[in-house]
N, C-alpha and C positions, 0 to 999 in steps of 0.2 A: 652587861648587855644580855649576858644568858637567862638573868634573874628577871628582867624587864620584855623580854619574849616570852615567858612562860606566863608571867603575868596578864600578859596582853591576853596570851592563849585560854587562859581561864576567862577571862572578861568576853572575851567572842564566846565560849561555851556557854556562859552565862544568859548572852543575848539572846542566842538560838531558838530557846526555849520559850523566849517570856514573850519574842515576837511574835512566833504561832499561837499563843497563848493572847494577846493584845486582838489576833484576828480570830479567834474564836468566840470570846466577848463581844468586839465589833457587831459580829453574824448573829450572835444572840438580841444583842439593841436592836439593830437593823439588819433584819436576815436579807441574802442578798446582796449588801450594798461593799463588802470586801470580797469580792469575783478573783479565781484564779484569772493568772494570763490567757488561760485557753477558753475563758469567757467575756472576754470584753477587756478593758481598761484594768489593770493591774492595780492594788494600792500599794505605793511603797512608803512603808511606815516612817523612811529614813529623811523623807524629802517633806517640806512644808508641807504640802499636801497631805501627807498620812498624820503628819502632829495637828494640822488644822481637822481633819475628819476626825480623827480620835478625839481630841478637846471638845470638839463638839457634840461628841456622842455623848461622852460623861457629863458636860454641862447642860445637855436638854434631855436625858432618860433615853437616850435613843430617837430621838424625832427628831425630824428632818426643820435645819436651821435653814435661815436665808442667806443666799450670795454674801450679804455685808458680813456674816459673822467668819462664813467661813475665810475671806479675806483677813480680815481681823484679825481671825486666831493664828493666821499664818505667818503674822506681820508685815502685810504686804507684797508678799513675794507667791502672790496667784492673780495671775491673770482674770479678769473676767469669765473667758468661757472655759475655763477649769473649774471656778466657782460653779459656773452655770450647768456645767455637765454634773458634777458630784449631787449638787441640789434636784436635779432632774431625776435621776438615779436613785438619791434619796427618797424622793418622795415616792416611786415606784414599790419600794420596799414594802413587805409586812411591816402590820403593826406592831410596837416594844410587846414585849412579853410583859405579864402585871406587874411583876417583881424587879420591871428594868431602873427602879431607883435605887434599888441596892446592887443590881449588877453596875451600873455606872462609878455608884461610889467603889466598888473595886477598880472598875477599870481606870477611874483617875487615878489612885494609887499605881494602879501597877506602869501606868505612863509616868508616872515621876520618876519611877524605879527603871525606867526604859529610858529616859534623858540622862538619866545621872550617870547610867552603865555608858551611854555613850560620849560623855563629857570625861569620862574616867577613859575612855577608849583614847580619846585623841589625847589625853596628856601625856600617857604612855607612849603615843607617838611622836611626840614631841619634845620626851626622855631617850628615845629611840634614835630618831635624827642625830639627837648631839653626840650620843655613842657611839652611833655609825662613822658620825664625820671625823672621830677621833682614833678610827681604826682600819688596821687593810682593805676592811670590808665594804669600806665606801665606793670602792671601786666597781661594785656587781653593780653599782647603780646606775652606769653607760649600760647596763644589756635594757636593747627594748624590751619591754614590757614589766622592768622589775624595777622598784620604786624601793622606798625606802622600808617599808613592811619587809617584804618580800627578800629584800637584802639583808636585812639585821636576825632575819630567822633563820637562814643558810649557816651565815657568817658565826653566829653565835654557836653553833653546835661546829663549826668547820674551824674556826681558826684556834690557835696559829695554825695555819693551813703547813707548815712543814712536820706536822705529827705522820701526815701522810707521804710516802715516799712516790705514790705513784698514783694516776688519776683513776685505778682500779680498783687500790687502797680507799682509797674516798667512797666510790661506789658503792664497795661491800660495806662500806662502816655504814652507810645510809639501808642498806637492808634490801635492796631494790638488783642485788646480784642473784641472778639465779643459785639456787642451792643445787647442790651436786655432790653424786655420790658414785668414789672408782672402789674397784677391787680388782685381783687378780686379772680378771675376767671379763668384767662387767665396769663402765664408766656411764654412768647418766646424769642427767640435767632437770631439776626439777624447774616448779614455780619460787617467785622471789623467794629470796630467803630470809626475809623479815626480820633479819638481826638488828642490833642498834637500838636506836631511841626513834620512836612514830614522828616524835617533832620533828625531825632531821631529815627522816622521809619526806612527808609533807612538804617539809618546805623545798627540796631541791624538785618535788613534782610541779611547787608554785613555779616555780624559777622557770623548769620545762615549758609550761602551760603557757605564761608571760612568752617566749621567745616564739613558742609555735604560734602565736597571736601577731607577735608584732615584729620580728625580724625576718626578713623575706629568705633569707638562706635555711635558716628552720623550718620557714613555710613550706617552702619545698623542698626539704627532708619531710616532715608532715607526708606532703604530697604522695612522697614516693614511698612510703611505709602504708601509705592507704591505698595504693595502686596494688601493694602486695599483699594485701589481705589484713593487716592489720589495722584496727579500727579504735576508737573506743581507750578505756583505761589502757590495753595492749600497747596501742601507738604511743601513749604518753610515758609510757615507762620507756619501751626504746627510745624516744627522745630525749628522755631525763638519763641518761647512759650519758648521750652527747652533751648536755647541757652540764654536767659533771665534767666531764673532760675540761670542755670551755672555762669554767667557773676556777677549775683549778688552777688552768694556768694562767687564768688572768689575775688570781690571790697571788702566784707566786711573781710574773713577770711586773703585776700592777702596771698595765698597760691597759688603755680605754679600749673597747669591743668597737672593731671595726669590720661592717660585715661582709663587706669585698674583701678584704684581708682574709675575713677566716674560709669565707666561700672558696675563694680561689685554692687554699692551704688544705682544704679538705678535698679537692678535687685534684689536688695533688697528688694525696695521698691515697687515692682510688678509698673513700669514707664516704 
């Protein structure tokens, strides 16, 4: 599983690049017509719509197709006035640059090279699943907002989760402990202490993120971490402190996340 998350981790790294890279070309065929969110309608390269606007830019030079193509190239899965909007938009644009029949022929390449990263994506996830379901770790998959991804990257750098004696032990191995320096004298507390492995980080910050999203007892811990000043990456690490705790004793007890259980358990314990 450990081998199969790393992999996965390289193949997202891979993606990140080629997508900005996919809308940089876009904007070159047709400047304009790939808009951040803070300008309009979004392309997201991932949905029929961004494989339909990109096939179609490499297959006409950058100039604006009709409605029918862009359906087409989606295989069905756009609506009319998603076609109608893109084409609209389209045509607004500048004209290709001279050269846009060789920018095209890269950008068809680098979209095959952008499918096939993402058909490698999901197999690994579907390599993932089975190794999940065949280990303690299946069980982080009752916490809201953490799915099978999200689980098997924890799980993989944490289990067998009794290497750990204590859910502090776990914390400090993920690097997300404050570092701290005593002497005679002097005792201080710095920022994280970034020991460990970044994957391991990462992922218990995913885990965090997923609970403060979707389990209403995190939510409001969230809450009351941002009433006290804590905002931002700040709040998500104190969160992922607790979402540590949780995770570990739900490896050890393998008992499903019940969030009136833990709400109450924690209000117990004045946490």
């Amino acid at each position: 599983m450990l081998a199969a998350v790393s992999h996965r981790r390289q193949l997202i790294l891979s993606l990140t690049p080629l997508r900005q890279r996919l809308h940089d070309q876009l904007n070159a065929l047709a400047p304009g017509l790939s808009a951040p969110s803070a300008h309009g309608r979004a392309l997201l390269l991932e949905t029929p719509t961004g494989h339909a606007v990109l096939a179609c830019a490499a297959a006409f030079a950058g100039r604006a197709p009709s409605a029918r193509w862009l359906k087409t190239r989606a295989g069905g899965r756009l609506t009319d006035a998603t076609a109608a909007f893109w084409v609209s938009r389209w045509q607004g644009c500048l004209a290709p640059a001279p050269d846009a029949e060789l920018r095209a022929a890269r950008l068809a390449r680098d979209l095959d090279r952008f499918q096939a990263l993402r058909k490698d994506v999901a197999f690994v996830d579907e390599q993932l699943e089975q190794l999940l379901a065949a280990s303690p770790g299946q069980i982080l998959t009752t916490l809201p907002g953490v799915a099978t991804v999200r689980a098997a990257a924890f799980a993989a750098h944490t289990l067998p989760v009794e290497r750990f004696a204590t859910p502090e032990h776990l914390y400090s191995a993920t690097g997300l402990a404050p570092a701290s320096y005593e002497s005679a004298s002097v005792r201080r507390r710095g920022a994280i202490a970034r020991t460990g492995l970044p994957e391991h980080r990462d992922a218990l910050m995913a885990i965090a993120w997923g609970l403060g999203q979707y389990a209403p007892a995190f939510q409001r811990r969230l809450a009351e971490l941002n009433a006290r000043g804590k905002t931002g990456i700040e709040a998500r690490v104190a969160l992922a402190r607790h979402a540590c705790r949780l995770s570990w004793r739900i490896l050890h007890t393998q008992r499903p996340y019940d969030d009136r259980r833990y709400d109450r358990a924690r209000r117990d314990r004045g946490r």
